[in-house]
VEXTORVO-876465 format. One line per 5 residues: number of its first residue (from 1); for each residue z, x, y of C-alpha. Coordinates in nm, 2 decimals, m for minus. Layout:
VEXTORVO-876465
NUM> Z/X/Y; ... $
This chain:
VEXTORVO-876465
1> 0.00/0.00/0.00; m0.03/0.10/0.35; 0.24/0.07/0.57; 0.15/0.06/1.02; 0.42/0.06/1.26 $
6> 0.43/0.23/1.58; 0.79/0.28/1.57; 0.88/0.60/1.30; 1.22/0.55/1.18; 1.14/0.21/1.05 $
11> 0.78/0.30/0.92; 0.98/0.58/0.72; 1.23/0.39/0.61; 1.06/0.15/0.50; 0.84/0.37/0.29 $
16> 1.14/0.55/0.14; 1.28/0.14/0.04; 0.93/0.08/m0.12; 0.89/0.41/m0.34; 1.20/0.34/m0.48 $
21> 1.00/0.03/m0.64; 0.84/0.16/m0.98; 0.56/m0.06/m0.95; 0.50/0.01/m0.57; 0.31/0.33/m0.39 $
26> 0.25/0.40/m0.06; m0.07/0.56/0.02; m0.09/0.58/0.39; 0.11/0.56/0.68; m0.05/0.46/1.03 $
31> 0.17/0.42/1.40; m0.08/0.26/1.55; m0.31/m0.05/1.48; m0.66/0.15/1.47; m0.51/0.43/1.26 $
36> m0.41/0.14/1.03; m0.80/0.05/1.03; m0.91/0.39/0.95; m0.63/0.46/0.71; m0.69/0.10/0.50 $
41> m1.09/0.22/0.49; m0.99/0.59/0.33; m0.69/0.48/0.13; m0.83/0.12/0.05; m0.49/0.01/m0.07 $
46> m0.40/m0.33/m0.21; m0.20/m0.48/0.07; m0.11/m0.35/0.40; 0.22/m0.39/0.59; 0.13/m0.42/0.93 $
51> 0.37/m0.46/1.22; 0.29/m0.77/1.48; 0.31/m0.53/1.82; 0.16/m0.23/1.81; m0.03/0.00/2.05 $
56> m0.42/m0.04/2.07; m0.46/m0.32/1.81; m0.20/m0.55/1.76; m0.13/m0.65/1.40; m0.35/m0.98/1.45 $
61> m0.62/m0.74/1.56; m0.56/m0.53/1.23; m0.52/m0.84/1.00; m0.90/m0.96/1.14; m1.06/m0.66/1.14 $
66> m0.91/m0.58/0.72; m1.05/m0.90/0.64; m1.40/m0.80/0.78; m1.43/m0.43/0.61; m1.15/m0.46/0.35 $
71> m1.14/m0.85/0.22; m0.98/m0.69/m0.10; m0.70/m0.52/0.09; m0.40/m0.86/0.16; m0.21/m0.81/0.46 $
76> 0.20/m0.88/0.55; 0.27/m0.88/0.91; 0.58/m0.80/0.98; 0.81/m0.89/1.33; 1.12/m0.83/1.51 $
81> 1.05/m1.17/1.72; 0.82/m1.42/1.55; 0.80/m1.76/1.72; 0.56/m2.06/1.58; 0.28/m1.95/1.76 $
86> 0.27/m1.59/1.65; 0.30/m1.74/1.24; m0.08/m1.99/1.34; m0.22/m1.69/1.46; m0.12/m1.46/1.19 $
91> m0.23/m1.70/0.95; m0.59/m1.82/1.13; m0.64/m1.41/1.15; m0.65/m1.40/0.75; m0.23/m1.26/0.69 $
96> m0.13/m1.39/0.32; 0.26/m1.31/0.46; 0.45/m1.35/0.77; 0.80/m1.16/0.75; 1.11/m1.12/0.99 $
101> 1.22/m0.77/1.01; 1.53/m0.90/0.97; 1.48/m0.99/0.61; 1.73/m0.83/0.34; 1.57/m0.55/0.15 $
106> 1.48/m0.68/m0.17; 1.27/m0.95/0.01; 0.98/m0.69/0.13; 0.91/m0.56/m0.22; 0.91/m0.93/m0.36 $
111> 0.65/m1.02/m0.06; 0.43/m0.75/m0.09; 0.43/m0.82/m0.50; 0.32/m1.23/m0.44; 0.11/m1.14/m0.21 $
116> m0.09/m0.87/m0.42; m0.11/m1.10/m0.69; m0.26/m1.36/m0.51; 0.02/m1.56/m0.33; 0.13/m1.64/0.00 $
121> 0.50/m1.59/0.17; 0.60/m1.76/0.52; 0.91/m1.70/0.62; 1.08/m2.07/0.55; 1.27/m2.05/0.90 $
126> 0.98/m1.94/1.07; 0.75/m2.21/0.89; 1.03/m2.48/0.94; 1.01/m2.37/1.32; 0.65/m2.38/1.35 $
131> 0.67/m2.75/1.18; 0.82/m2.91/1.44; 0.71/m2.64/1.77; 0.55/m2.82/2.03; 0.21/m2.79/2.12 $
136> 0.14/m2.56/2.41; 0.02/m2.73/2.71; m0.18/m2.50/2.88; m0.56/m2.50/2.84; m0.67/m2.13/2.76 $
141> m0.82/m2.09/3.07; m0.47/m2.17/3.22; m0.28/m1.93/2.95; m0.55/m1.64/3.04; m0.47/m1.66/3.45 $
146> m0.10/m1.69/3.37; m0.12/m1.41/3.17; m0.31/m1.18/3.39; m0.07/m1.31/3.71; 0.24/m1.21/3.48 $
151> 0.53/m1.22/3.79; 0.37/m1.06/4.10; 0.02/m0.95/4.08; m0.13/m1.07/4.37; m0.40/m1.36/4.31 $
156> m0.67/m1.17/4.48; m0.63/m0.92/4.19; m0.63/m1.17/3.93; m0.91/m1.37/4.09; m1.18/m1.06/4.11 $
161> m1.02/m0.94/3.75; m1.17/m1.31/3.65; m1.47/m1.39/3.90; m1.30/m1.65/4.03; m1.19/m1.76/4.35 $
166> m0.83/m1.70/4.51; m0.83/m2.08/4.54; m0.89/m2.15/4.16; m0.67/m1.93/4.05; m0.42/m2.05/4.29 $
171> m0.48/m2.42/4.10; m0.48/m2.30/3.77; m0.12/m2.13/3.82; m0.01/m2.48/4.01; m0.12/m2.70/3.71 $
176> 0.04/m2.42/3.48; 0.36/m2.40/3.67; 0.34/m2.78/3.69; 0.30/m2.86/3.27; 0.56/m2.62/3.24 $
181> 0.83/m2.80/3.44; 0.92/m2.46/3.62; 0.97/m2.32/3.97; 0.79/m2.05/3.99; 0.52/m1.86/3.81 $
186> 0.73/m1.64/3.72; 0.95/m1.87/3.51; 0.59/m2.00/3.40; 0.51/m1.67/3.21; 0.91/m1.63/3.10 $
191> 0.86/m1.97/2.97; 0.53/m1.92/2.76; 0.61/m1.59/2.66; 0.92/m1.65/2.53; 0.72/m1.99/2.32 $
196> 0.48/m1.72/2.21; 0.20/m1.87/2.37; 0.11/m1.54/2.61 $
């Protein structure tokens, strides 16, 4: 298996966990989503463990792109925060497993083993959350200004980052800040980011 996370002391831990598995081997190590990529195509384990946030691609990124050039390789996506949102996209991107990091020990090994064999693992509080999240409001379009506006950067940046006008992006962060029930547009991207919608 291949194992991608940008932060060392858990990507090596976690490696040392699942060698001690006699039925388990890890091939290749990656901190970062497109050494993943690269790594998966050399190594062309079975499953990949690939952490949500990482620098360059994110795991969704890595999850997609394995599914294009590696179908054969099944991917577990691990996270330190998943919320509803994250779990649909992981899942739409092609993930057969969506685990917290949180997760006692055992559980990874027993994941990466269903999944290999054909089998699927969510979470069950993450997919019991995800059952009954609400929608988000926010059109895409909406989602993508918020996102780019973040707390203070000015709407003439955001505007010519788009090709929009000042005023339209000035309306699309109103109707946001509006569906939100917030203040501010700051508490507008608190508020989706913390739903997982940004």
């Amino acid at each position: 298996m291949l194992l991608a996370d940008d932060e060392e002391l858990i990507r090596t831990a976690l490696a040392a966990l699942l060698d001690l598995e006699p039925d388990l081997e890890v091939v290749a190590q990656a901190a970062d989503g497109a050494t993943a990529v690269e790594a998966a195509r050399a190594h062309r384990p079975d499953v990949a463990v690939v952490d949500l946030q990482m620098p360059g691609l994110d795991g969704l990124e890595v999850t997609a792109e394995l599914r294009r050039v590696l179908p054969s390789c099944h991917v577990v996506i691990l996270t330190g925060r998943g919320r509803p949102p994250h779990l649909q996209k992981a899942l739409a991107a092609g993930a057969k497993g969506f685990l917290p990091k949180g997760s006692p020990g055992g559980a990874l090994a027993e994941v990466i083993r269903r999944v290999s064999a054909g089998g699927r693992y969510v979470d069950p509080a993450l997919a019991a959350d995800a059952l009954s999240a609400p929608e988000c409001p926010l059109s895409p379009r909406e989602l993508e200004v918020l996102r780019l506006a973040e707390y203070d950067t000015p709407l003439t940046v955001v505007a010519r980052r788009m090709n929009l006008s000042h005023g339209t992006v000035r309306n699309y962060l109103a109707a946001a800040v509006t569906k939100l029930g917030v203040r501010t547009r700051g508490e507008a991207f608190r508020a989706a980011h913390d739903a997982g919608w940004l």
